[in-house]
mmCIF file of the N, C-alpha and C atoms, coordinates in Angstrom:
data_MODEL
# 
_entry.id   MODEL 
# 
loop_
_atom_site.group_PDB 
_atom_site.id 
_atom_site.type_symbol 
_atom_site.label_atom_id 
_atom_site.label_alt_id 
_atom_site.label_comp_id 
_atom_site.label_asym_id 
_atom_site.label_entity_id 
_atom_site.label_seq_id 
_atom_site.pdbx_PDB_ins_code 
_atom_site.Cartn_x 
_atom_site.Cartn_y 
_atom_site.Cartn_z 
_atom_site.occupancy 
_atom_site.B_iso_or_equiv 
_atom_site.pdbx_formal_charge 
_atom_site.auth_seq_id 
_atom_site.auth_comp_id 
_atom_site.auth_asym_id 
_atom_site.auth_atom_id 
_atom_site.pdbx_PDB_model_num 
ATOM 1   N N  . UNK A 1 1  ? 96.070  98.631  106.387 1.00 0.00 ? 1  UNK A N  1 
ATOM 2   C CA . UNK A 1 1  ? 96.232  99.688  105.386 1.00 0.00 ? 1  UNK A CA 1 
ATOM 3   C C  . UNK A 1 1  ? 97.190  100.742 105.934 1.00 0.00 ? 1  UNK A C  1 
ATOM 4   N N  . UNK A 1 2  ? 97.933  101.164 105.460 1.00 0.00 ? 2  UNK A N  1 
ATOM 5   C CA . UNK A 1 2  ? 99.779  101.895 105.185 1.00 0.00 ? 2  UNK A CA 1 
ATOM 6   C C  . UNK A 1 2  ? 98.283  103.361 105.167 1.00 0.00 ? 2  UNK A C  1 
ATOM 7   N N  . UNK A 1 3  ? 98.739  104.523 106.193 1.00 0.00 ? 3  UNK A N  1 
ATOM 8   C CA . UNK A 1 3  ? 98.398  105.343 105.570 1.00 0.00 ? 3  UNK A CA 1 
ATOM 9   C C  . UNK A 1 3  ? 99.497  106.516 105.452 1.00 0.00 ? 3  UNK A C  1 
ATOM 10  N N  . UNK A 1 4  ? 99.434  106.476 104.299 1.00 0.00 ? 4  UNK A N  1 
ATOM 11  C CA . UNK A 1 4  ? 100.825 107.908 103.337 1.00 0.00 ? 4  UNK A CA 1 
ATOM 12  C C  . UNK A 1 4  ? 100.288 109.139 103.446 1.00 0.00 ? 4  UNK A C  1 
ATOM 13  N N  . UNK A 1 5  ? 98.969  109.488 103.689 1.00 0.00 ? 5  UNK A N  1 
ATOM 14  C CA . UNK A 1 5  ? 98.333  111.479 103.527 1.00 0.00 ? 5  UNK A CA 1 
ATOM 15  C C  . UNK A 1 5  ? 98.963  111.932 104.426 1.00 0.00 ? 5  UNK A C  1 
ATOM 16  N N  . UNK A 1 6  ? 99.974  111.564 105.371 1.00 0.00 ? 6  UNK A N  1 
ATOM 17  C CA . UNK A 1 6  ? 100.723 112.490 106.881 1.00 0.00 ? 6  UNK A CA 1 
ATOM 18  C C  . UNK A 1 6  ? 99.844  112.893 107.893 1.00 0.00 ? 6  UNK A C  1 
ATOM 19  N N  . UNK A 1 7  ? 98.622  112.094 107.844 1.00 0.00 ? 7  UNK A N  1 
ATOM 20  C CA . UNK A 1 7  ? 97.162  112.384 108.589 1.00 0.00 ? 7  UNK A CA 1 
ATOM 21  C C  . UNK A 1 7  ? 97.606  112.681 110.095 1.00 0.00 ? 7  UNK A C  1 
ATOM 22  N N  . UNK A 1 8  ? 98.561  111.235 110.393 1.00 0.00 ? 8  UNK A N  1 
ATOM 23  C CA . UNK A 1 8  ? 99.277  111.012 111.771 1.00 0.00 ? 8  UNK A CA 1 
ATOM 24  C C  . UNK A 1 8  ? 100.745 111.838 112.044 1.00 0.00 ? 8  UNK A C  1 
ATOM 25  N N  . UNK A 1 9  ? 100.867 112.822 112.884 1.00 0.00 ? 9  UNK A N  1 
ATOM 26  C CA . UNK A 1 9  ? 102.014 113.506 112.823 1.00 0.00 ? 9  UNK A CA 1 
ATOM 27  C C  . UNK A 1 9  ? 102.440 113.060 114.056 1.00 0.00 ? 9  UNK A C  1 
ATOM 28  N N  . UNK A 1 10 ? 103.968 112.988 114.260 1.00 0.00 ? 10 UNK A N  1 
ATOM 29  C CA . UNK A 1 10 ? 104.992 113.067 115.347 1.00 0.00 ? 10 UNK A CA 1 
ATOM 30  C C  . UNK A 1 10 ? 105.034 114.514 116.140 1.00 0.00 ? 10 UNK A C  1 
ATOM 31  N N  . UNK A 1 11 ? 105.029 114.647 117.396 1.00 0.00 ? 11 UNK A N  1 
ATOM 32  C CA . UNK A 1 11 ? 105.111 116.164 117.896 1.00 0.00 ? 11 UNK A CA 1 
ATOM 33  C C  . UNK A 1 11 ? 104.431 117.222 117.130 1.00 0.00 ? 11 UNK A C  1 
ATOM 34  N N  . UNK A 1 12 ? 103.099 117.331 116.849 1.00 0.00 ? 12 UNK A N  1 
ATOM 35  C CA . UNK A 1 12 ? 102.509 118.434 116.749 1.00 0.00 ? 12 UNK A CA 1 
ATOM 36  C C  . UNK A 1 12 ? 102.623 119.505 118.142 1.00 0.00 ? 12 UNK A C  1 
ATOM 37  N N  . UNK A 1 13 ? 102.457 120.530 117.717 1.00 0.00 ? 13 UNK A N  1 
ATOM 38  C CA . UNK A 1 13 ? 102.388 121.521 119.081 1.00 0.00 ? 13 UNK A CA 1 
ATOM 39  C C  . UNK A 1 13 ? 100.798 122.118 119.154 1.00 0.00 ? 13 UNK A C  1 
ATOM 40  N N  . UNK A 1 14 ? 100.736 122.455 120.406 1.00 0.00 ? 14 UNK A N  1 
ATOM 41  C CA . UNK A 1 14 ? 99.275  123.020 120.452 1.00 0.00 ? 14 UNK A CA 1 
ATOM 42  C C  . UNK A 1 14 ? 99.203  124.301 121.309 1.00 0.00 ? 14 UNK A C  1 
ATOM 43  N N  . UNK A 1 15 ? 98.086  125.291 120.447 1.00 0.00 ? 15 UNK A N  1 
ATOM 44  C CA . UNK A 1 15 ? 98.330  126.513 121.047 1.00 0.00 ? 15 UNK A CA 1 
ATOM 45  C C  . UNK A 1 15 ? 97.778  126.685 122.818 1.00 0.00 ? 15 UNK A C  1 
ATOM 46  N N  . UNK A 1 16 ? 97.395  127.402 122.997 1.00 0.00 ? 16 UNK A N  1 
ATOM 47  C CA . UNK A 1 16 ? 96.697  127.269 124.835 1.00 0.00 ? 16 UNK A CA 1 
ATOM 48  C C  . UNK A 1 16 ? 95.679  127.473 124.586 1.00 0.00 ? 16 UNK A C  1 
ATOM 49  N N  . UNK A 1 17 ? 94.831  127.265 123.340 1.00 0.00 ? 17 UNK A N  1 
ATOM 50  C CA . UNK A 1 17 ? 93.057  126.710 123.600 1.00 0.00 ? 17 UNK A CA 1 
ATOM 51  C C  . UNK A 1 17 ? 93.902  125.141 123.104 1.00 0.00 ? 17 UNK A C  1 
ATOM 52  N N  . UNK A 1 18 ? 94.485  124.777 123.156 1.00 0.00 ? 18 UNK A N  1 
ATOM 53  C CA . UNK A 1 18 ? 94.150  122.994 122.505 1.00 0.00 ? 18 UNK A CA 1 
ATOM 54  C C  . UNK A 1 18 ? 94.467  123.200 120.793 1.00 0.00 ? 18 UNK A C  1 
ATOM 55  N N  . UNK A 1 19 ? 94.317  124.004 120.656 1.00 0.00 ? 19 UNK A N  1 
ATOM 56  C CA . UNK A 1 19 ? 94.456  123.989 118.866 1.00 0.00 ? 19 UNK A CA 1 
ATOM 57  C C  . UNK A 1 19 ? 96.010  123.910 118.634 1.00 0.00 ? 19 UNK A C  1 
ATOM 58  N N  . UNK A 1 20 ? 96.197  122.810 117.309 1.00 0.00 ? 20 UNK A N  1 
ATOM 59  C CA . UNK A 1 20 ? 97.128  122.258 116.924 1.00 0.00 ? 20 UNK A CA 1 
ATOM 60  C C  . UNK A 1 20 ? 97.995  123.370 116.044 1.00 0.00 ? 20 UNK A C  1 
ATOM 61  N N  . UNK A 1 21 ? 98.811  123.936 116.503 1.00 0.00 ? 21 UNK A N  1 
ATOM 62  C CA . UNK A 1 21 ? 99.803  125.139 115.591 1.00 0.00 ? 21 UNK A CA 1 
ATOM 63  C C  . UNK A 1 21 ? 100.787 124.300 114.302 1.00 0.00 ? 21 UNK A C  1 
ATOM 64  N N  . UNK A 1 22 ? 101.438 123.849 115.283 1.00 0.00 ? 22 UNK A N  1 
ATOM 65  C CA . UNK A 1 22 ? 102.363 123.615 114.261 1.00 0.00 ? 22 UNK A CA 1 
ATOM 66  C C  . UNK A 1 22 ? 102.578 121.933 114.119 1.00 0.00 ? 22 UNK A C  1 
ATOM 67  N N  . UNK A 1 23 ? 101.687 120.915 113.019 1.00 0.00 ? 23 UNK A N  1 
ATOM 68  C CA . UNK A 1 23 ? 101.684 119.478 112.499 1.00 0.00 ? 23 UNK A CA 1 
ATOM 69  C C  . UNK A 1 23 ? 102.864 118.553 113.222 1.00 0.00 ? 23 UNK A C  1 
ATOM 70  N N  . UNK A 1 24 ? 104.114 118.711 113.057 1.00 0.00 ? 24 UNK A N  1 
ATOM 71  C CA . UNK A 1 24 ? 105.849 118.297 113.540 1.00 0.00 ? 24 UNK A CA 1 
ATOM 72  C C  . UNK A 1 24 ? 105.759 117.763 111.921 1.00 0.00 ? 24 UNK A C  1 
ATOM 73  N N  . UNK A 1 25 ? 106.453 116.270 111.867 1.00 0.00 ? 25 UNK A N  1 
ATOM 74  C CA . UNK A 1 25 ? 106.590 115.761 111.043 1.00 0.00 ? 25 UNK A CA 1 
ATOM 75  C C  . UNK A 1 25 ? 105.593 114.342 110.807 1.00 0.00 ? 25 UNK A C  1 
ATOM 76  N N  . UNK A 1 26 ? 105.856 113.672 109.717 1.00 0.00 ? 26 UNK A N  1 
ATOM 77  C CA . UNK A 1 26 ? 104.596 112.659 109.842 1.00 0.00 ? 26 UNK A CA 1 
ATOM 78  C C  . UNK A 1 26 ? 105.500 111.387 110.068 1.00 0.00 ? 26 UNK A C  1 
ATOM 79  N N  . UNK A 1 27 ? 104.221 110.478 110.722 1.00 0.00 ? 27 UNK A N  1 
ATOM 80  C CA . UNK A 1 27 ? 104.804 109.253 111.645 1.00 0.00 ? 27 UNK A CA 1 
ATOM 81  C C  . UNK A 1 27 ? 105.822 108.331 110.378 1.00 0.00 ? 27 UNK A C  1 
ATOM 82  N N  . UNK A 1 28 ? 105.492 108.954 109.295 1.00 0.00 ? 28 UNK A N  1 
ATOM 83  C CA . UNK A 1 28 ? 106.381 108.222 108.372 1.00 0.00 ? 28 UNK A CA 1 
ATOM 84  C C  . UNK A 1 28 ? 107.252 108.266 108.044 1.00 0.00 ? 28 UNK A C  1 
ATOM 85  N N  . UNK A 1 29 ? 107.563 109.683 108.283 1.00 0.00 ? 29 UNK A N  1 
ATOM 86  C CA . UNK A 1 29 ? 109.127 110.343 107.856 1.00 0.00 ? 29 UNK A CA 1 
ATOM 87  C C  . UNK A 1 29 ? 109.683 109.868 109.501 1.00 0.00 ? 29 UNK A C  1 
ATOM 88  N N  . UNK A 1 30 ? 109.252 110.066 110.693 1.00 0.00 ? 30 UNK A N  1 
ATOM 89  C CA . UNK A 1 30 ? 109.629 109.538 112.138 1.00 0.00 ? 30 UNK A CA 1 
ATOM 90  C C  . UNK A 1 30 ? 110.309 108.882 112.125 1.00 0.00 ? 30 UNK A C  1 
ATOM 91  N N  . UNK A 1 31 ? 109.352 107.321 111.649 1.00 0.00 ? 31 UNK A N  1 
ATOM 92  C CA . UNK A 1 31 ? 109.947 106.094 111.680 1.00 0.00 ? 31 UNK A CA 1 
ATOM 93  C C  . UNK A 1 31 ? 110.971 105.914 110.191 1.00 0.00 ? 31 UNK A C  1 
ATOM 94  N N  . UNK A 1 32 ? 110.674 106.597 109.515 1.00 0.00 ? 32 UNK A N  1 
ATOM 95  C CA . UNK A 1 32 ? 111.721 106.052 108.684 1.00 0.00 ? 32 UNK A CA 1 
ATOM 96  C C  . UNK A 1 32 ? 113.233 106.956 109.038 1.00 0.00 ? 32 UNK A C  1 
ATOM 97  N N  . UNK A 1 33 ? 113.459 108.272 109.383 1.00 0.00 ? 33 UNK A N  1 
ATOM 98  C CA . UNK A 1 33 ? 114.481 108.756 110.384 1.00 0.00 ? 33 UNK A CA 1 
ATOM 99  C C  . UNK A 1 33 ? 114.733 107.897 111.420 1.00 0.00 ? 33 UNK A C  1 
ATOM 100 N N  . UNK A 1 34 ? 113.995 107.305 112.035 1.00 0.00 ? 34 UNK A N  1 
ATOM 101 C CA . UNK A 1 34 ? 114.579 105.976 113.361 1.00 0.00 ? 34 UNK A CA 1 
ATOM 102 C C  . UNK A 1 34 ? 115.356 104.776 112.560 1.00 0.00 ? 34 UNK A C  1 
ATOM 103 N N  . UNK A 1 35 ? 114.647 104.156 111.620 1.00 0.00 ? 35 UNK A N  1 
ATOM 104 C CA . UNK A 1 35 ? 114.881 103.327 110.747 1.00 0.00 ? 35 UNK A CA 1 
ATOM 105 C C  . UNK A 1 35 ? 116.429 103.346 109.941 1.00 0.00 ? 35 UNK A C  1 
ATOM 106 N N  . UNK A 1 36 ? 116.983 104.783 109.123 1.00 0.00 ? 36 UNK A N  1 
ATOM 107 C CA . UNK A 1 36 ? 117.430 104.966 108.989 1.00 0.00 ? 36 UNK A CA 1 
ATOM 108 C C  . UNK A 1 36 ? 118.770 104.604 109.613 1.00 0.00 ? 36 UNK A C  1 
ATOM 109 N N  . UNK A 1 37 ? 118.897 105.114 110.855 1.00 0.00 ? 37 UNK A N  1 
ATOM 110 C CA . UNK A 1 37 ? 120.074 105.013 111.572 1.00 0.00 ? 37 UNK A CA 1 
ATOM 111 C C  . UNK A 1 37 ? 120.390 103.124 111.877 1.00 0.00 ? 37 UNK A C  1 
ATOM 112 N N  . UNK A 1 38 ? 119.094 102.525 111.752 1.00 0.00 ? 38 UNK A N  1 
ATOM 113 C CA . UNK A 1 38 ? 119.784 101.073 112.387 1.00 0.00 ? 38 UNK A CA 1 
ATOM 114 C C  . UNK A 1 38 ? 119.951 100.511 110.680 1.00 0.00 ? 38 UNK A C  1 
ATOM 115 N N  . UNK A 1 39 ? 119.665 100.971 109.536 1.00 0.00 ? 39 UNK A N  1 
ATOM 116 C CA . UNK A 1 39 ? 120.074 100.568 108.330 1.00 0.00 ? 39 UNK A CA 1 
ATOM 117 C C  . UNK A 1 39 ? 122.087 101.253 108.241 1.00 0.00 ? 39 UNK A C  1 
ATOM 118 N N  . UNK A 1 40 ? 121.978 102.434 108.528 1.00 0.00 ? 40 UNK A N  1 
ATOM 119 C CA . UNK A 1 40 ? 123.424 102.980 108.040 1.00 0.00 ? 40 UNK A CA 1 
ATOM 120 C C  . UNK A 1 40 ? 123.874 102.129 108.971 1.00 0.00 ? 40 UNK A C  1 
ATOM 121 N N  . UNK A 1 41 ? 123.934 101.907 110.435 1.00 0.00 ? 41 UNK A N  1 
ATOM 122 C CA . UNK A 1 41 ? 124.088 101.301 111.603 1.00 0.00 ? 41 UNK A CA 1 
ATOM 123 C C  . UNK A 1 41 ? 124.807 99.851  111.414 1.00 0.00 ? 41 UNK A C  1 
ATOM 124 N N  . UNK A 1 42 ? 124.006 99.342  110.192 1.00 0.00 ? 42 UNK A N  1 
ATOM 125 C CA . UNK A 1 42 ? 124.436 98.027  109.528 1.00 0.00 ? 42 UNK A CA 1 
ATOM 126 C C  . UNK A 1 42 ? 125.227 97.838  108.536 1.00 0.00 ? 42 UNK A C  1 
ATOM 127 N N  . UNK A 1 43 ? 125.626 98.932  108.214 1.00 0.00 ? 43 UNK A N  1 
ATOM 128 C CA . UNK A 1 43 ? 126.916 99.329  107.110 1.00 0.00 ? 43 UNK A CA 1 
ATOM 129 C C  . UNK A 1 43 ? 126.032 99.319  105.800 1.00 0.00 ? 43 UNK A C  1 
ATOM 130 N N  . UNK A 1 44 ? 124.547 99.760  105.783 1.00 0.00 ? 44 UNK A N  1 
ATOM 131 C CA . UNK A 1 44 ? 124.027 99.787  104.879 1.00 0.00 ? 44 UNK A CA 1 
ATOM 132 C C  . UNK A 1 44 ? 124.945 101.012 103.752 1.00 0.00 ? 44 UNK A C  1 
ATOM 133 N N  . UNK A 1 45 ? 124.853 101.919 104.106 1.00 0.00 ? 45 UNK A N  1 
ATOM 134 C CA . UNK A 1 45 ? 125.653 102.732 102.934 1.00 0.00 ? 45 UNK A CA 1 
ATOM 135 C C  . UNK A 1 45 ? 127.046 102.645 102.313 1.00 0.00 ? 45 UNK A C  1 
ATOM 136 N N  . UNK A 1 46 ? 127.379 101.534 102.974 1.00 0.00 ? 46 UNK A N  1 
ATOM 137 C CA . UNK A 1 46 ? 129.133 101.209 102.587 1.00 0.00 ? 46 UNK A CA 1 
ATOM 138 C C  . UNK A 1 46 ? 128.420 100.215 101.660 1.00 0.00 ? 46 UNK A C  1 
ATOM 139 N N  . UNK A 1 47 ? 127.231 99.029  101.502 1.00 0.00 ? 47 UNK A N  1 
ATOM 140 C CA . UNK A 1 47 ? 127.364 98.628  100.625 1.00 0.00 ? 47 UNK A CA 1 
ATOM 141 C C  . UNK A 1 47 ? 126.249 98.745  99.526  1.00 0.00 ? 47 UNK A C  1 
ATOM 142 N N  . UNK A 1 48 ? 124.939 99.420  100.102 1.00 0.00 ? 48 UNK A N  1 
ATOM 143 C CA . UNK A 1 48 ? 124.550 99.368  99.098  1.00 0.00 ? 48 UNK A CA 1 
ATOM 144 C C  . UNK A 1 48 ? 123.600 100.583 98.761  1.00 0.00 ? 48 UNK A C  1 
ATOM 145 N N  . UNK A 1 49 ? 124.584 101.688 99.468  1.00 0.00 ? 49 UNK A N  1 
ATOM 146 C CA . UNK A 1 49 ? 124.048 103.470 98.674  1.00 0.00 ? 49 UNK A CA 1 
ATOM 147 C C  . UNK A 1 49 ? 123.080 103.834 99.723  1.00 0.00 ? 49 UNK A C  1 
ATOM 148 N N  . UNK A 1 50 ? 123.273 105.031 99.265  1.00 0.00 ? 50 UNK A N  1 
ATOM 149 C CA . UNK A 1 50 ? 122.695 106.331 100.351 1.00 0.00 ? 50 UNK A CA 1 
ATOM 150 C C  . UNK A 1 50 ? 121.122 106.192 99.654  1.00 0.00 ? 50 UNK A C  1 
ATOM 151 N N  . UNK A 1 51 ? 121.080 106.086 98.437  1.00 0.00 ? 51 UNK A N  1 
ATOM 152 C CA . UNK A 1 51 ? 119.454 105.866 97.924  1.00 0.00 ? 51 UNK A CA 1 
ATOM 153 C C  . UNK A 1 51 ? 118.985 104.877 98.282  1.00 0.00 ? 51 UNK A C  1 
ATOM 154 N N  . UNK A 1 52 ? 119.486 103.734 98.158  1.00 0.00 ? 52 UNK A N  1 
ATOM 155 C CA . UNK A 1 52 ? 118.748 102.192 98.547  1.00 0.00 ? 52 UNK A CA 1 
ATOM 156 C C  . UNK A 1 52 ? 118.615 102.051 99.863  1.00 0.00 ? 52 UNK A C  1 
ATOM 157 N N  . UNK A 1 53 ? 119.627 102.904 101.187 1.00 0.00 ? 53 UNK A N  1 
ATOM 158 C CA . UNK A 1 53 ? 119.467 102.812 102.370 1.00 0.00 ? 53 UNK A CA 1 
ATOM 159 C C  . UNK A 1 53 ? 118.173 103.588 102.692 1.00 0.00 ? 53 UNK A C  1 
ATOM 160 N N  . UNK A 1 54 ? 117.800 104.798 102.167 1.00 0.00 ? 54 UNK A N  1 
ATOM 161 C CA . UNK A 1 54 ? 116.986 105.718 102.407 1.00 0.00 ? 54 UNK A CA 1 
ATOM 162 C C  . UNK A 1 54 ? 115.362 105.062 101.612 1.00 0.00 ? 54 UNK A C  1 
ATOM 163 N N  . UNK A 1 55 ? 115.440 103.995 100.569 1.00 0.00 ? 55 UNK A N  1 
ATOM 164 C CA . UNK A 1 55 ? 114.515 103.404 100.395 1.00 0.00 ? 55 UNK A CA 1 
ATOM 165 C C  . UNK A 1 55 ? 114.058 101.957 101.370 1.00 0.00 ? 55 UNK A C  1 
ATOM 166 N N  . UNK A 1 56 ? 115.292 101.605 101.422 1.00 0.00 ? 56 UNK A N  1 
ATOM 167 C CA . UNK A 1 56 ? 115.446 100.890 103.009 1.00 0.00 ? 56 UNK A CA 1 
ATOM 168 C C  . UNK A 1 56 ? 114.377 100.981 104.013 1.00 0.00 ? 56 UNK A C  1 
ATOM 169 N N  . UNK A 1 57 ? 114.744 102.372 104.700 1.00 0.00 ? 57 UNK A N  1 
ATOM 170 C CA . UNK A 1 57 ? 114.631 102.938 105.503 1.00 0.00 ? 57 UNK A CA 1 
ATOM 171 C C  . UNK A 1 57 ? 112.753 103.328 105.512 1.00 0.00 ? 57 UNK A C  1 
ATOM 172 N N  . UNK A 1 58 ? 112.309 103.603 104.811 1.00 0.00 ? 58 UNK A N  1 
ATOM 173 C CA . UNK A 1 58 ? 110.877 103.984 103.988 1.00 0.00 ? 58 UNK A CA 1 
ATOM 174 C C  . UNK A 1 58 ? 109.821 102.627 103.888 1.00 0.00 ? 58 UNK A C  1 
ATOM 175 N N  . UNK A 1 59 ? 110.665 101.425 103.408 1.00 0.00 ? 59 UNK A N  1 
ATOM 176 C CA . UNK A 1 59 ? 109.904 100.567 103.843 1.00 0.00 ? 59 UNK A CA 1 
ATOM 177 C C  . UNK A 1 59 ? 110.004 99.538  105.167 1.00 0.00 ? 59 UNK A C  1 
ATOM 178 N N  . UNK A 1 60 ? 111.095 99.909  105.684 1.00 0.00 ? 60 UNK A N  1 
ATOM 179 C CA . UNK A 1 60 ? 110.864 99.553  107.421 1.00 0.00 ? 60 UNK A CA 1 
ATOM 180 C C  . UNK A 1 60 ? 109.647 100.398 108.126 1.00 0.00 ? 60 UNK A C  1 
ATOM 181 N N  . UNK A 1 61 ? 109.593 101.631 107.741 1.00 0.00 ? 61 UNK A N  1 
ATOM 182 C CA . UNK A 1 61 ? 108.257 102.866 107.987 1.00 0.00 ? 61 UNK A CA 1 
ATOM 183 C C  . UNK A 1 61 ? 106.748 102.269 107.463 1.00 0.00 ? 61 UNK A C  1 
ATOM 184 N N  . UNK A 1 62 ? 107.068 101.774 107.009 1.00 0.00 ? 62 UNK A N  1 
ATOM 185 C CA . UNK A 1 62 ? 105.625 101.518 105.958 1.00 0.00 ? 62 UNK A CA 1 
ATOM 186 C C  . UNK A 1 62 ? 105.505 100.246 106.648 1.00 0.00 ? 62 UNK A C  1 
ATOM 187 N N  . UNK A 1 63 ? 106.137 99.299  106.876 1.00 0.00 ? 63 UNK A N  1 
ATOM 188 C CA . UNK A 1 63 ? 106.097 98.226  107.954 1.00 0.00 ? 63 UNK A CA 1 
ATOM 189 C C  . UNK A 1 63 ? 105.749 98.528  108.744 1.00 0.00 ? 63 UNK A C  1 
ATOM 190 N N  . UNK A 1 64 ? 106.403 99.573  110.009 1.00 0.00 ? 64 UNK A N  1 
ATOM 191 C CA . UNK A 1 64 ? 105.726 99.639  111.149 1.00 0.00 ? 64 UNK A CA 1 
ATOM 192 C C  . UNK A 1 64 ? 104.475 100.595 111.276 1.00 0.00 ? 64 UNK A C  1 
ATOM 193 N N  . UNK A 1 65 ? 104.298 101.530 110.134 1.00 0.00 ? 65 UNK A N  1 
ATOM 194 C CA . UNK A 1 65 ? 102.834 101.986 109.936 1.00 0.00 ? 65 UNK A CA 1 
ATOM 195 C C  . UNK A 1 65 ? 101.532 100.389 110.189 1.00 0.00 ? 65 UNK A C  1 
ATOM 196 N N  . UNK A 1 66 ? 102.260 100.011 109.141 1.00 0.00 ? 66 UNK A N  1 
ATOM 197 C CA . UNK A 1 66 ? 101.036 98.823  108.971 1.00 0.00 ? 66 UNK A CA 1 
ATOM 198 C C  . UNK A 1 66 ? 101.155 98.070  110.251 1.00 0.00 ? 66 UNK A C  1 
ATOM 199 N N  . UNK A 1 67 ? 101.815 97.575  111.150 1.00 0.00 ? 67 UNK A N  1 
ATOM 200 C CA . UNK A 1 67 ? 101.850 97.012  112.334 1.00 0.00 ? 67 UNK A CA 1 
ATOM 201 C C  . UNK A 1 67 ? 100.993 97.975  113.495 1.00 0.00 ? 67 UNK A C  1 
ATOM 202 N N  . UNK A 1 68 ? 101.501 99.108  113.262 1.00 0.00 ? 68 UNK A N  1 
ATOM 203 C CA . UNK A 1 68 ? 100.641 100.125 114.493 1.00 0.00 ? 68 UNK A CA 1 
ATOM 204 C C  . UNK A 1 68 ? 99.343  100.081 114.048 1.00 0.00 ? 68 UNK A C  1 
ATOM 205 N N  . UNK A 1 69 ? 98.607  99.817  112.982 1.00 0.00 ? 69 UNK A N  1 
ATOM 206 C CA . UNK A 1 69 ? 97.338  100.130 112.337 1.00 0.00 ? 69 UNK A CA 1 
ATOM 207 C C  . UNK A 1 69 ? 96.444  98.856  112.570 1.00 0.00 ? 69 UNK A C  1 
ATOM 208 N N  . UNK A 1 70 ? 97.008  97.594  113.150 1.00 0.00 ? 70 UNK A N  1 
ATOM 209 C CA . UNK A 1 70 ? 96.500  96.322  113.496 1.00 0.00 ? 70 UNK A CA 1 
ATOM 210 C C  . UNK A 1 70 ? 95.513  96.566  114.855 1.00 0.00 ? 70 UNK A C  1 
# 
């Protein structure tokens, strides 16, 4: 199961008791920013758009969500 609520964040920060200040971003937007670059990387946007790469990109994320969740 893919989880989408941003439950799991990338680089949260934590204050000096341990408490979590500031979330970062979520492991989904992460991996799909990592993702991203090896889609444009592939001449994804020369052929088939900055939207379809960036939807691309979202379900390579949602892939490796569901792989880390095994």
């Amino acid at each position: 199961m893919v989880n989408h609520d941003n439950s799991d964040t990338a680089f949260p920060s934590h204050g000096t008791m341990g408490e979590v200040v500031e979330r970062g971003m979520s492991m989904r937007d992460y991996f799909a920013a990592k993702a991203l670059v090896i889609v444009a990387a592939a001449g994804g946007i020369d052929h088939i758009g900055p939207q379809e790469c960036a939807s691309a990109a979202y379900e390579i994320a949602d892939a490796m969500l569901a792989e880390r969740a095994k």
